[in-house]
Backbone of each chain as nested JSON, in Angstrom:
{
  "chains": [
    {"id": "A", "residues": [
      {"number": 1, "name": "UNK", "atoms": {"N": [108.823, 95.194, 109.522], "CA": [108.16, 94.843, 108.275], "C": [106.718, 95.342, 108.278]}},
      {"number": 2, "name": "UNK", "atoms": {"N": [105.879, 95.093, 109.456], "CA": [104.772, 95.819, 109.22], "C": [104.598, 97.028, 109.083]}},
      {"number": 3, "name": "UNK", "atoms": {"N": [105.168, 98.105, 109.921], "CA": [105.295, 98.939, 109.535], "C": [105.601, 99.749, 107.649]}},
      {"number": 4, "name": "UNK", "atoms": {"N": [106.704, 98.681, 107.387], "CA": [106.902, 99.586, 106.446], "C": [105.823, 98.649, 104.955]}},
      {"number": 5, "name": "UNK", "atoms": {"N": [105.016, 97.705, 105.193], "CA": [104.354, 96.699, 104.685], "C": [102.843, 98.338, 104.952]}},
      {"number": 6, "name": "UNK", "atoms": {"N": [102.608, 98.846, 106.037], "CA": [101.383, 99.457, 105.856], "C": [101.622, 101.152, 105.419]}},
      {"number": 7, "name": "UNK", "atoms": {"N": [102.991, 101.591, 105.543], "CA": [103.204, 102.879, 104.466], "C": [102.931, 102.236, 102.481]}},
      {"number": 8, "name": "UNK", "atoms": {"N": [102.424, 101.881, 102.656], "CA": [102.185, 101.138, 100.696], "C": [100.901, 101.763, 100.782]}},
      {"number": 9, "name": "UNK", "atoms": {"N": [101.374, 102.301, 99.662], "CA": [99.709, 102.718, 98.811], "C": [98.635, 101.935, 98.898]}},
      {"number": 10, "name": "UNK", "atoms": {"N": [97.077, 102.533, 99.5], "CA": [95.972, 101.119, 99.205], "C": [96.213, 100.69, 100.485]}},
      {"number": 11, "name": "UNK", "atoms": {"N": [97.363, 100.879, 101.72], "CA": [97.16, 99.293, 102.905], "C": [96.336, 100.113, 103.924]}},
      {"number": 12, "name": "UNK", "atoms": {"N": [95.402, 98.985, 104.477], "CA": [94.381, 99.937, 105.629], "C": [94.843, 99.224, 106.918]}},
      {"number": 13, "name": "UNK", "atoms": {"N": [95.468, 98.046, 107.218], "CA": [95.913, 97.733, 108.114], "C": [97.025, 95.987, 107.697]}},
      {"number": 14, "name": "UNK", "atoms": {"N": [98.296, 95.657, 108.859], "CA": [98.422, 94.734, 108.45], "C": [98.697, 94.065, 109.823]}},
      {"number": 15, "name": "UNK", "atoms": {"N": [98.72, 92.602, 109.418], "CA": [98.857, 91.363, 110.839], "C": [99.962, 90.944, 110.828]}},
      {"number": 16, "name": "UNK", "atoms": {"N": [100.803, 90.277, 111.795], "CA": [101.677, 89.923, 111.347], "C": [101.551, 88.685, 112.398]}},
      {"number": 17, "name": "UNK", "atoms": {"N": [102.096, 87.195, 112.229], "CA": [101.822, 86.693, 113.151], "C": [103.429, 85.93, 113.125]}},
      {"number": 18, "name": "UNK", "atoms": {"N": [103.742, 85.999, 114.219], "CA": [105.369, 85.467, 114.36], "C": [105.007, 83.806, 114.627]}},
      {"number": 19, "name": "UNK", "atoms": {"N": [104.13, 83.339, 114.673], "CA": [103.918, 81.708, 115.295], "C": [104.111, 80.988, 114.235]}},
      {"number": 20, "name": "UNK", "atoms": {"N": [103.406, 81.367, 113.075], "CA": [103.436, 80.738, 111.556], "C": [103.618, 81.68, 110.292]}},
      {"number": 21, "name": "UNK", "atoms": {"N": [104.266, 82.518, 110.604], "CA": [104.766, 83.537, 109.479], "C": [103.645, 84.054, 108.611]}},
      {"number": 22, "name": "UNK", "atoms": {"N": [102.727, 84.336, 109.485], "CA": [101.725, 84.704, 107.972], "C": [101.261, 85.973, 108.265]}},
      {"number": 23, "name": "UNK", "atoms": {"N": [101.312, 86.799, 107.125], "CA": [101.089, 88.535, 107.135], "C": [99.636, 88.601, 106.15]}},
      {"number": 24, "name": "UNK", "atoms": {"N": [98.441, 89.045, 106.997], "CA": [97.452, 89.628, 106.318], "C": [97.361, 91.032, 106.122]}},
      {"number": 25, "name": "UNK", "atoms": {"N": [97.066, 91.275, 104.986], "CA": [96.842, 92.7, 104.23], "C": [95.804, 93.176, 104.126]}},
      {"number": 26, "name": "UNK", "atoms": {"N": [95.155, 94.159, 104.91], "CA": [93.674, 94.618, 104.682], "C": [93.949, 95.717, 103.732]}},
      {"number": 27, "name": "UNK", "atoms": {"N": [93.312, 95.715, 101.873], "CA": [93.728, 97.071, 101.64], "C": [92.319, 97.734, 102.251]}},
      {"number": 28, "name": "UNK", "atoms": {"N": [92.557, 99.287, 101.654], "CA": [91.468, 100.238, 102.085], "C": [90.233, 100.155, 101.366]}},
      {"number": 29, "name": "UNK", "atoms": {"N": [89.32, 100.304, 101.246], "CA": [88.184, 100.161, 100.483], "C": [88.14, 100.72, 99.238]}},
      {"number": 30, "name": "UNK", "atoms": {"N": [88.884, 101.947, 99.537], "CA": [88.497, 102.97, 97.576], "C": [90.17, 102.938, 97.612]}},
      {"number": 31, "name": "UNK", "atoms": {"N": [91.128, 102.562, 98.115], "CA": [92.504, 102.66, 97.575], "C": [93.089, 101.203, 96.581]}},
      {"number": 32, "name": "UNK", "atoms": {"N": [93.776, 101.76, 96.024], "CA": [94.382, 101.153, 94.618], "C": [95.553, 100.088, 95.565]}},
      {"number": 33, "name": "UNK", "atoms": {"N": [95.532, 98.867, 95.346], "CA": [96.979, 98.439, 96.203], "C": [97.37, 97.03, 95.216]}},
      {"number": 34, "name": "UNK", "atoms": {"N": [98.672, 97.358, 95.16], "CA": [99.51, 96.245, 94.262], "C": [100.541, 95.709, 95.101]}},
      {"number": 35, "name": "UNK", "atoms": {"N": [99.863, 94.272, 94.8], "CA": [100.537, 93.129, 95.312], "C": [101.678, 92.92, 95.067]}},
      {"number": 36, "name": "UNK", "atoms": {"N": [102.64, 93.376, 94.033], "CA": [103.975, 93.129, 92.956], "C": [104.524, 94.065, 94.03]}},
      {"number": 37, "name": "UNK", "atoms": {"N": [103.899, 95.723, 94.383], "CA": [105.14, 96.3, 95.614], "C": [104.999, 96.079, 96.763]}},
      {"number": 38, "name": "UNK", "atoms": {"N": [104.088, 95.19, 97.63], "CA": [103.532, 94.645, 98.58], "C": [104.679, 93.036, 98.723]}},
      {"number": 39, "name": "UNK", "atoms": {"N": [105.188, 92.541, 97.61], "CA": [106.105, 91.848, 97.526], "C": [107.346, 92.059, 97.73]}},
      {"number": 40, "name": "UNK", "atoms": {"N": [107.718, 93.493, 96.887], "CA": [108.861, 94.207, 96.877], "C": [109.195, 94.315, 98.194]}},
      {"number": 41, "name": "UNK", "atoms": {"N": [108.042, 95.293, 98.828], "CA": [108.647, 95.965, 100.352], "C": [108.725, 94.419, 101.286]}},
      {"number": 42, "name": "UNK", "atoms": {"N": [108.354, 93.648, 101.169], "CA": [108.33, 92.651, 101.818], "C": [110.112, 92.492, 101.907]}},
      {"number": 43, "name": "UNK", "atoms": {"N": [110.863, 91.811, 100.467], "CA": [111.708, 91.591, 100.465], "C": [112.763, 92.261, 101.027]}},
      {"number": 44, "name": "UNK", "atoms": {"N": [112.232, 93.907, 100.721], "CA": [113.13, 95.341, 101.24], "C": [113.296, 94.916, 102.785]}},
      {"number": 45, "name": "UNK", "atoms": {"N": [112.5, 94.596, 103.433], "CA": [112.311, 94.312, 104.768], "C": [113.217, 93.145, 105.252]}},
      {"number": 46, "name": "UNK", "atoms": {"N": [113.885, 92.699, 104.169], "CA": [115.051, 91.559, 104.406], "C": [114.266, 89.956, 105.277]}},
      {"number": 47, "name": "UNK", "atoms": {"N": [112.991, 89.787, 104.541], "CA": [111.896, 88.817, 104.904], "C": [111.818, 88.03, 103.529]}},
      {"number": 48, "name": "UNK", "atoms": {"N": [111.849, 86.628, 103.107], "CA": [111.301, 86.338, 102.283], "C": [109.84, 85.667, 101.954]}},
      {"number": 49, "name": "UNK", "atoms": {"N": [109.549, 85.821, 100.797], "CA": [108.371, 85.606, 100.729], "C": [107.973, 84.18, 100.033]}},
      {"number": 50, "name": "UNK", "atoms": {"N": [107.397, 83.127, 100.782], "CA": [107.303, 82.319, 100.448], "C": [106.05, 81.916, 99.48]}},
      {"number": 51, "name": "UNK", "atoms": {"N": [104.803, 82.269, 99.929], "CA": [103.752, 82.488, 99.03], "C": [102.992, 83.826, 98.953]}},
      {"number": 52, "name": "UNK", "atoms": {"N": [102.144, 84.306, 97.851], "CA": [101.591, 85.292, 98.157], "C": [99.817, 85.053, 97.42]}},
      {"number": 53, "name": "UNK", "atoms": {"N": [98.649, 84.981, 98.21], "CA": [97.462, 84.658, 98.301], "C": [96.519, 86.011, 97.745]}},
      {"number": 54, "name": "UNK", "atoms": {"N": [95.955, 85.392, 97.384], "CA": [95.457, 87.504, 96.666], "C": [93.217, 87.058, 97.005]}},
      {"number": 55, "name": "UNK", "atoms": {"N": [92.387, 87.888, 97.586], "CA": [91.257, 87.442, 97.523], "C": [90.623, 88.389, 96.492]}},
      {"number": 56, "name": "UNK", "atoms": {"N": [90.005, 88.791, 95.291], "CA": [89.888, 89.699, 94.656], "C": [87.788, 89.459, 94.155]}},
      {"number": 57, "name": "UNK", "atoms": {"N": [87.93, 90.976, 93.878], "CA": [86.365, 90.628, 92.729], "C": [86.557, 91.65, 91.624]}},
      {"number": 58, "name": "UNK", "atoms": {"N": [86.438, 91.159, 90.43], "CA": [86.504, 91.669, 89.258], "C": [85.945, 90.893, 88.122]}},
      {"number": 59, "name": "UNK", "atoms": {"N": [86.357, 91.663, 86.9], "CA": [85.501, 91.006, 85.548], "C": [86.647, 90.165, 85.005]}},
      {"number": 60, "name": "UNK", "atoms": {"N": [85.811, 89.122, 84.469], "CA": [87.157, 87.944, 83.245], "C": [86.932, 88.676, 81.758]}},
      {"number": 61, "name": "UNK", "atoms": {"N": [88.079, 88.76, 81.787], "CA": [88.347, 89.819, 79.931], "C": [89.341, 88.667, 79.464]}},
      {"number": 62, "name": "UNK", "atoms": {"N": [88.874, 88.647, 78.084], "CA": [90.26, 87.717, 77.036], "C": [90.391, 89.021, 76.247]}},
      {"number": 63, "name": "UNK", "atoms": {"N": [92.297, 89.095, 76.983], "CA": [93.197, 89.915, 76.264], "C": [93.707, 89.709, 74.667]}},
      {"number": 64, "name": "UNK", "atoms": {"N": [93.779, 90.478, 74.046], "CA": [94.288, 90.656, 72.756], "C": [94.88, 88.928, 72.176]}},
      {"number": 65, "name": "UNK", "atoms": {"N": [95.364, 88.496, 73.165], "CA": [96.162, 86.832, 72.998], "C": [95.038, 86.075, 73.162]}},
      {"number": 66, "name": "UNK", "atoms": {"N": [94.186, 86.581, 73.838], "CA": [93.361, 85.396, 74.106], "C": [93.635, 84.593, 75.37]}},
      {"number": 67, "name": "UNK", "atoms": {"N": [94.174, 85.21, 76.218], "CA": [94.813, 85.14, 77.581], "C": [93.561, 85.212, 78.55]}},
      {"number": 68, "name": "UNK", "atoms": {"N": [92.913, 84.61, 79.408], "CA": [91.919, 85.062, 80.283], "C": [92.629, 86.034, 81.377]}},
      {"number": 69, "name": "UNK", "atoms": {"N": [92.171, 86.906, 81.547], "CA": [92.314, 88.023, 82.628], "C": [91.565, 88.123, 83.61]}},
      {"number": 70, "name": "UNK", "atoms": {"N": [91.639, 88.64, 84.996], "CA": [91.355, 88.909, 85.984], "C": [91.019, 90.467, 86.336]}},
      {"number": 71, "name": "UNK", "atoms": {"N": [90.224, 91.423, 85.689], "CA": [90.348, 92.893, 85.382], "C": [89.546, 93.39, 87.16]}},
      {"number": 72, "name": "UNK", "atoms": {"N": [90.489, 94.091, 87.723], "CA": [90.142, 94.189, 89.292], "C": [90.222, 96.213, 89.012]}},
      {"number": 73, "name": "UNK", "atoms": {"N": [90.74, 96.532, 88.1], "CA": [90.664, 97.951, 88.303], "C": [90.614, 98.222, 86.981]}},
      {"number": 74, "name": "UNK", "atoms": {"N": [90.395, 99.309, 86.188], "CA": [90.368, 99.472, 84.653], "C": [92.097, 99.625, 84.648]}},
      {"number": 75, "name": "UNK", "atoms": {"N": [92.655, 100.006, 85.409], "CA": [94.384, 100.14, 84.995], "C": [95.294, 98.724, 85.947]}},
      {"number": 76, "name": "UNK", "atoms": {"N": [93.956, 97.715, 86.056], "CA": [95.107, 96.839, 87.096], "C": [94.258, 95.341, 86.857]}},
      {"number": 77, "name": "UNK", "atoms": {"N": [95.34, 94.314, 86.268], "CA": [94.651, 93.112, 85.751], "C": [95.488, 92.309, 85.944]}},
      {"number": 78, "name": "UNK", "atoms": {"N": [95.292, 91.036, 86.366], "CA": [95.874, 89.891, 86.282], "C": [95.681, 88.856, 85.376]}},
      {"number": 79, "name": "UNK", "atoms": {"N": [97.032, 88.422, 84.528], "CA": [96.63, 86.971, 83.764], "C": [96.412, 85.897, 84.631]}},
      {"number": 80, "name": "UNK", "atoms": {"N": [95.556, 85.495, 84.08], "CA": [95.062, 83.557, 84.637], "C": [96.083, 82.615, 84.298]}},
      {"number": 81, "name": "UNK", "atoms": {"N": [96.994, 81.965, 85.091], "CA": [96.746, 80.517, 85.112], "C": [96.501, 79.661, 84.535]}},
      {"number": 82, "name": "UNK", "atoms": {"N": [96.101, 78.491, 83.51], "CA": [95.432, 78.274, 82.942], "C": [95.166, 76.732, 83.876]}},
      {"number": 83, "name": "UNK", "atoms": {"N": [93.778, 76.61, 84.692], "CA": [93.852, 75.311, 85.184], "C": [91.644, 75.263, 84.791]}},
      {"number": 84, "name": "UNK", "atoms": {"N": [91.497, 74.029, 85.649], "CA": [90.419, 73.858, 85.458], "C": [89.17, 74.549, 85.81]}},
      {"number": 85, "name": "UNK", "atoms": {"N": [89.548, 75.552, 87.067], "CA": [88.769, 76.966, 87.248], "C": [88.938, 77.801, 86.715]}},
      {"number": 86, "name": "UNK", "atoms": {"N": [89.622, 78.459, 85.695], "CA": [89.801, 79.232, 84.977], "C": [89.273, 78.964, 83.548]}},
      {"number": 87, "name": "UNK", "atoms": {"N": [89.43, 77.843, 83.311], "CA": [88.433, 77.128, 82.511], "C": [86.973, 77.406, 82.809]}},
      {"number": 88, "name": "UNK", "atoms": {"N": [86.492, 77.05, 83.467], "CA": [85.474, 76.749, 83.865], "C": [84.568, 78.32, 84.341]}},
      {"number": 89, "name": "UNK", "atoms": {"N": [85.804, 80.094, 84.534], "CA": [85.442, 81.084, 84.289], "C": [84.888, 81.739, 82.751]}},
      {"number": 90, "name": "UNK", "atoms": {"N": [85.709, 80.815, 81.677], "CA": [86.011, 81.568, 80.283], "C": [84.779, 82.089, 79.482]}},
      {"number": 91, "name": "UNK", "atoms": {"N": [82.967, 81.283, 79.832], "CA": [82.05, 82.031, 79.549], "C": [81.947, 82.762, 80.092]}},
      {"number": 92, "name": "UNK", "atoms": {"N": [82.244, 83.587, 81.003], "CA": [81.857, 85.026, 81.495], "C": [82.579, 86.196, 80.875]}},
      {"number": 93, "name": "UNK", "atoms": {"N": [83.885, 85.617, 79.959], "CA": [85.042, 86.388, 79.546], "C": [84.279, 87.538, 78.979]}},
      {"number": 94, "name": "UNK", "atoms": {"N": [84.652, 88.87, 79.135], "CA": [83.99, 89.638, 79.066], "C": [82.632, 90.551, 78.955]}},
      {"number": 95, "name": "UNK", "atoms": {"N": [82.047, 89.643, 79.917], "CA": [80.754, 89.97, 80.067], "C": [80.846, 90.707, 81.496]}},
      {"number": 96, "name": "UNK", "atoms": {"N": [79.253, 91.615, 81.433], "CA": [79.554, 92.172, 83.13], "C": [79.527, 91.346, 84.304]}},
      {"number": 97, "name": "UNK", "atoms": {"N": [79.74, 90.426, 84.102], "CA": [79.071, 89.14, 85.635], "C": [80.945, 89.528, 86.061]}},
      {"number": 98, "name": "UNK", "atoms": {"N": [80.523, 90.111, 87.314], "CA": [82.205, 90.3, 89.082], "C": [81.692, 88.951, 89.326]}},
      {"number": 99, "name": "UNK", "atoms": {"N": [83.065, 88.458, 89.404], "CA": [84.032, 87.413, 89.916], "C": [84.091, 87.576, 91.124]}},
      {"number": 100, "name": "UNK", "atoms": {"N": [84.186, 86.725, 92.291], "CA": [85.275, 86.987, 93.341], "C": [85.891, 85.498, 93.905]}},
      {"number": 101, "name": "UNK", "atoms": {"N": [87.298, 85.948, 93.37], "CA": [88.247, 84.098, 93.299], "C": [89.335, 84.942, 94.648]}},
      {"number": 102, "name": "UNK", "atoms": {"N": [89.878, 83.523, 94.771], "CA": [90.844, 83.392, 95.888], "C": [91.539, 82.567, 94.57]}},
      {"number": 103, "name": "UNK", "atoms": {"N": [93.173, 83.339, 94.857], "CA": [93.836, 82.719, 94.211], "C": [95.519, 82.961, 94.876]}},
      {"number": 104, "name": "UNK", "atoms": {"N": [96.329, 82.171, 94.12], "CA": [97.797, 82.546, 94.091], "C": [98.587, 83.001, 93.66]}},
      {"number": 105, "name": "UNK", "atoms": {"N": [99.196, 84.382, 93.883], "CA": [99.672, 85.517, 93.219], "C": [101.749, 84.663, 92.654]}},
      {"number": 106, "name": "UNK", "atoms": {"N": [102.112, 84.518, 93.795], "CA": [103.563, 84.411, 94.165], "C": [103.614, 82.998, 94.629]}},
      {"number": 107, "name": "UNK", "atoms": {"N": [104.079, 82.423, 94.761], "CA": [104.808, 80.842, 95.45], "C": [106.331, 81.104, 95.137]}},
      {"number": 108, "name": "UNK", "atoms": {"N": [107.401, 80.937, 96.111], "CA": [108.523, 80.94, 95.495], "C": [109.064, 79.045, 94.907]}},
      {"number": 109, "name": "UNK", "atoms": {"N": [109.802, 79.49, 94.26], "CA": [110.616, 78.22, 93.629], "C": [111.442, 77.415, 94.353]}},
      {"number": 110, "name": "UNK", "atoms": {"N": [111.617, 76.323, 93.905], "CA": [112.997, 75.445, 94.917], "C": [114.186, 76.274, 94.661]}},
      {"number": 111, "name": "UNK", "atoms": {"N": [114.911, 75.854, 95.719], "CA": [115.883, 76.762, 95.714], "C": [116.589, 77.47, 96.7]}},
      {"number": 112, "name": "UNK", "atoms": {"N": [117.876, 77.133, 97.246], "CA": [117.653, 78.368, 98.671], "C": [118.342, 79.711, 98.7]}},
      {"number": 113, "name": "UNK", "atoms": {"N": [118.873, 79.855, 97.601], "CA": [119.113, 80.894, 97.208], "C": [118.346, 82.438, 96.875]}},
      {"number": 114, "name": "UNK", "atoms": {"N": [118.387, 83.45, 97.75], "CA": [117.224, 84.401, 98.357], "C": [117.692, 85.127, 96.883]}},
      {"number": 115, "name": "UNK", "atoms": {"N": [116.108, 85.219, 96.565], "CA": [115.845, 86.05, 94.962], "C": [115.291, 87.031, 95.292]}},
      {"number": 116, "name": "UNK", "atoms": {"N": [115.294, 88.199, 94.864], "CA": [114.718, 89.667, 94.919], "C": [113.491, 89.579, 94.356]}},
      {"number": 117, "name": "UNK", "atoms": {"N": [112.185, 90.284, 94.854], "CA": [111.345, 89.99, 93.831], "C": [111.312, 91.415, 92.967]}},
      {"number": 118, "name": "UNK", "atoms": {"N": [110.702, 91.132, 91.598], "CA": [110.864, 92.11, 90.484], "C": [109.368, 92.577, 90.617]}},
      {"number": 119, "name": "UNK", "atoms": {"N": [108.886, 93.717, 91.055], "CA": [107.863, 94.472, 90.522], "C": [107.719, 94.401, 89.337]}},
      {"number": 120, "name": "UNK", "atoms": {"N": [108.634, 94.991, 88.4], "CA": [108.287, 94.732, 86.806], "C": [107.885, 93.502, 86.383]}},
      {"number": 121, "name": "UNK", "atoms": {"N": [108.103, 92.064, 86.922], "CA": [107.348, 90.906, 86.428], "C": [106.081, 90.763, 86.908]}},
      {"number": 122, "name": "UNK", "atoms": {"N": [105.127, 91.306, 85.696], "CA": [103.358, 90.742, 85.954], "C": [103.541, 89.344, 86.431]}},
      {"number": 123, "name": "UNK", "atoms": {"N": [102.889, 89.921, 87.173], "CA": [102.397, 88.28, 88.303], "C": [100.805, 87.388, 87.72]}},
      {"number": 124, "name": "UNK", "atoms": {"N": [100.959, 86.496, 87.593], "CA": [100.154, 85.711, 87.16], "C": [99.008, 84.934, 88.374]}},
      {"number": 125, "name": "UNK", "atoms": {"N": [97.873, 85.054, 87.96], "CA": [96.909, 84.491, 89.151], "C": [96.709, 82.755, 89.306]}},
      {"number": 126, "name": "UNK", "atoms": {"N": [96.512, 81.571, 89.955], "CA": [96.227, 80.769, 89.741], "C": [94.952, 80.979, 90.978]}},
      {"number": 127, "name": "UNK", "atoms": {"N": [94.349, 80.516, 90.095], "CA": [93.12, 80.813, 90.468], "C": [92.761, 79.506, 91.413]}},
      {"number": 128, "name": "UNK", "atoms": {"N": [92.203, 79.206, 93.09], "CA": [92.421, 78.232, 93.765], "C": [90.955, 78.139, 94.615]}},
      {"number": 129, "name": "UNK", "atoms": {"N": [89.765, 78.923, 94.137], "CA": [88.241, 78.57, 94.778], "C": [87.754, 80.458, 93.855]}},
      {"number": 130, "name": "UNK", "atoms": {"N": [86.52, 79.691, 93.397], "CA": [85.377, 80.393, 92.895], "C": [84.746, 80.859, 93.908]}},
      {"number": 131, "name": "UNK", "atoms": {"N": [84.584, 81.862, 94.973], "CA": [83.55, 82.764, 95.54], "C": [82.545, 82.652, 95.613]}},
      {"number": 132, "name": "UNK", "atoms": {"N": [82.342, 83.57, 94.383], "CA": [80.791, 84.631, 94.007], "C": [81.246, 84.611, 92.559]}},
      {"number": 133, "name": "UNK", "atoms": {"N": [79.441, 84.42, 91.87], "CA": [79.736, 85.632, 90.684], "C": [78.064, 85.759, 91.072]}},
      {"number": 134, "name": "UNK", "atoms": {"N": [78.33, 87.544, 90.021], "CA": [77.326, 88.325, 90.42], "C": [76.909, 88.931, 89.44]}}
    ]},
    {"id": "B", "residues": [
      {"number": 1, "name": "UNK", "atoms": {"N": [57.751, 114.821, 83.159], "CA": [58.822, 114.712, 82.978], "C": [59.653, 114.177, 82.098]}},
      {"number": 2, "name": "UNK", "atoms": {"N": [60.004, 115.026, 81.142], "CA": [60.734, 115.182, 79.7], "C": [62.356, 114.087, 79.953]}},
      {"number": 3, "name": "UNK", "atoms": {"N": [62.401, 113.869, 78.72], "CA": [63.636, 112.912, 78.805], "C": [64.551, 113.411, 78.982]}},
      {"number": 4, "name": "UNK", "atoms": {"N": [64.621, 115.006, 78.663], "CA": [66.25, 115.806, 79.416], "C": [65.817, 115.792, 80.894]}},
      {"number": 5, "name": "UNK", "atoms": {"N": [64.681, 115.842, 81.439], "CA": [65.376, 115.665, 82.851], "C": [65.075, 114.43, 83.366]}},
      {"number": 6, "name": "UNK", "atoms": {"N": [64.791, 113.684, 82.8], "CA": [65.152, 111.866, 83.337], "C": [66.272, 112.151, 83.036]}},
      {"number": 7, "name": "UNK", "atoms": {"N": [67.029, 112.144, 82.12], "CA": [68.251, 111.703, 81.732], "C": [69.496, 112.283, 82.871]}},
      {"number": 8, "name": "UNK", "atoms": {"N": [69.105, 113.917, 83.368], "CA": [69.755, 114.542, 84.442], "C": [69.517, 113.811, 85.368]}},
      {"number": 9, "name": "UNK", "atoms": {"N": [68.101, 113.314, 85.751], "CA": [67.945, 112.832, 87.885], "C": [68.917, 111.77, 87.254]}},
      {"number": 10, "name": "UNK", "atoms": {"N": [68.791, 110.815, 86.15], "CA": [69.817, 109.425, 86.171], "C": [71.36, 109.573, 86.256]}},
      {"number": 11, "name": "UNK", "atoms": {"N": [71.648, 110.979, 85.79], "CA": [73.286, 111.465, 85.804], "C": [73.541, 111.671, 87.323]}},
      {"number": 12, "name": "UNK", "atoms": {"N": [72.487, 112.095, 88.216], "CA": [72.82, 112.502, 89.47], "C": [72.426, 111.572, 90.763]}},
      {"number": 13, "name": "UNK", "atoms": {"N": [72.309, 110.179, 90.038], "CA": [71.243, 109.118, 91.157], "C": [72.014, 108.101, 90.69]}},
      {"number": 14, "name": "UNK", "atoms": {"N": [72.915, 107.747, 89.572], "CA": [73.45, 106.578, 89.715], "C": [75.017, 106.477, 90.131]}},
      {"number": 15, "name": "UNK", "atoms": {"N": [75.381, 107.597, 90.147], "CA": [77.128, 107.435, 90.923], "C": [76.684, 106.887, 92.821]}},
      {"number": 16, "name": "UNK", "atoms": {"N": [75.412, 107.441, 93.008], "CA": [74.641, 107.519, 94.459], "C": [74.426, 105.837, 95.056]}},
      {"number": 17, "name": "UNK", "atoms": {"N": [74.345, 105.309, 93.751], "CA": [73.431, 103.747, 93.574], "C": [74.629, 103.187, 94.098]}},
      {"number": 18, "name": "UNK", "atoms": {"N": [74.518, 101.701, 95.207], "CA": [75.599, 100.668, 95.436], "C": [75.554, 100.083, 94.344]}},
      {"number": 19, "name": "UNK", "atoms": {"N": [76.846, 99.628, 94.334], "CA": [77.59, 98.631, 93.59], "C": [78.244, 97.984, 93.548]}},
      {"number": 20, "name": "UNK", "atoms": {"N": [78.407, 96.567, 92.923], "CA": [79.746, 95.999, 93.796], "C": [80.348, 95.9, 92.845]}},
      {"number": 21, "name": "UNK", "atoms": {"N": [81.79, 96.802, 93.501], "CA": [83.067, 97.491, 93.46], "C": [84.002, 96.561, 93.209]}},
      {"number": 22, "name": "UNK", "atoms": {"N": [84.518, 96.632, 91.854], "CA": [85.549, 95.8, 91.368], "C": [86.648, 96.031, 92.571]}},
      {"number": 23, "name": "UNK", "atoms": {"N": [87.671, 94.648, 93.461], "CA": [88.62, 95.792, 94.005], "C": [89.453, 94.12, 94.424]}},
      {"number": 24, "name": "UNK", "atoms": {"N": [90.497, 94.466, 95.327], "CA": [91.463, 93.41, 96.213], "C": [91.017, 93.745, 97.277]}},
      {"number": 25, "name": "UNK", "atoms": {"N": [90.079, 92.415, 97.391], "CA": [89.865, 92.329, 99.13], "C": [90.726, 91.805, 100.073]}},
      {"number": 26, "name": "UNK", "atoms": {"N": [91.36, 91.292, 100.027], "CA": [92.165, 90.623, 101.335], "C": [93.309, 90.162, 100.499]}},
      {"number": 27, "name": "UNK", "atoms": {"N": [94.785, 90.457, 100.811], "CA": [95.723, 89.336, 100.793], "C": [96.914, 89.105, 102.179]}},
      {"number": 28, "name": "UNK", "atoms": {"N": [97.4, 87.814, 101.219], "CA": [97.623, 87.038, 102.704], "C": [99.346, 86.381, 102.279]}},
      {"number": 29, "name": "UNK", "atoms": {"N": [99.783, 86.808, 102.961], "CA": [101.442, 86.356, 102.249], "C": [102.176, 85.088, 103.556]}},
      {"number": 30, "name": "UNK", "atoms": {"N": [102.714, 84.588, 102.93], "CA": [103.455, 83.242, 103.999], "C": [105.134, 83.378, 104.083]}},
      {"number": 31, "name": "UNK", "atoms": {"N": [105.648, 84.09, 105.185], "CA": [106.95, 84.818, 105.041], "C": [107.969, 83.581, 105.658]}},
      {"number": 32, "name": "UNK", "atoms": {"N": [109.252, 83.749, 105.222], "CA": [110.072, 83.178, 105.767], "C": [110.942, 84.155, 106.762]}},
      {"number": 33, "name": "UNK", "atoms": {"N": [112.021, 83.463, 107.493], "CA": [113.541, 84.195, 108.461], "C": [112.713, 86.019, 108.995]}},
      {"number": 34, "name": "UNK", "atoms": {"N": [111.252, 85.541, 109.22], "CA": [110.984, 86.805, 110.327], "C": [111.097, 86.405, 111.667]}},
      {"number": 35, "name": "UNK", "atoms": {"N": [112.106, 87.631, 111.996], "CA": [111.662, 87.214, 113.498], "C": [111.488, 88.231, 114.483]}}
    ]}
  ]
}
């Protein structure tokens, strides 16, 4: 799994720790890396994924809906969550003030029945500690 | 120094300038049945 977890676009190194199942992802500094095929290859790897933790810095944009966003690349954004930190982001909504939240990309569902994960489903952020803003 | 060449040193001094870089710093996934 690590191996094929650090051929992904964007990965600069990964951990893997067999004691408590937890895989850290260093991406690269100027590379592009998505968490949705970082999920995928996970699953490819015949591993499931129980949660997935994302640490990011970017701008809060309200999308066309009025959706708060998480804008981390001009072609790569996450919807918010809607809880009381995300709230509590919505004056910055499109202004230049970078973010940097720790949040939760993936959690799987009850259930023990092993689900594939879908790249094509935008993953939604819940946003779980405020950083920085800058 | 004329405003066409302020306007050039600023075309050629601010890609140069730090910034902090919209990006994904760290993630961290919690796997199951690895072994």
């Amino acid at each position: 799994m690590k191996q094929h977890l650090g051929r992904q676009s964007g990965v600069q190194n990964v951990e893997v720790s067999l004691i408590d199942g937890k895989v850290e992802v260093t991406p690269k500094e100027d590379g592009r890396i998505d968490p949705a095929q970082l999920l995928k290859a996970t699953y490819d790897s015949s591993v499931s994924v129980a949660e997935l933790d994302m640490t990011a810095r970017g701008k809060i944009v309200k999308d066309d809906s009025g959706t708060l966003v998480l804008q981390v690349e001009p072609n790569q954004s996450f919807k918010l969550v809607v809880n009381e930190l995300s709230k509590a982001l919505e004056p910055l909504a499109n202004s230049a003030t970078q973010v940097t939240v720790r949040g939760q990309l993936y959690k799987k569902t009850d259930g023990k029945k092993k689900k594939k994960a879908d790249a094509s489903v935008p993953l939604k952020l819940l946003i779980l500690e405020v950083q920085k803003k800058e | 120094m004329n405003a066409k060449q302020l306007a050039l040193l600023l075309l050629f001094v601010c890609p140069l300038a730090p910034h902090a870089q919209a990006e994904i710093k760290h993630i961290e996934m919690r796997v199951e049945g690895m072994t």
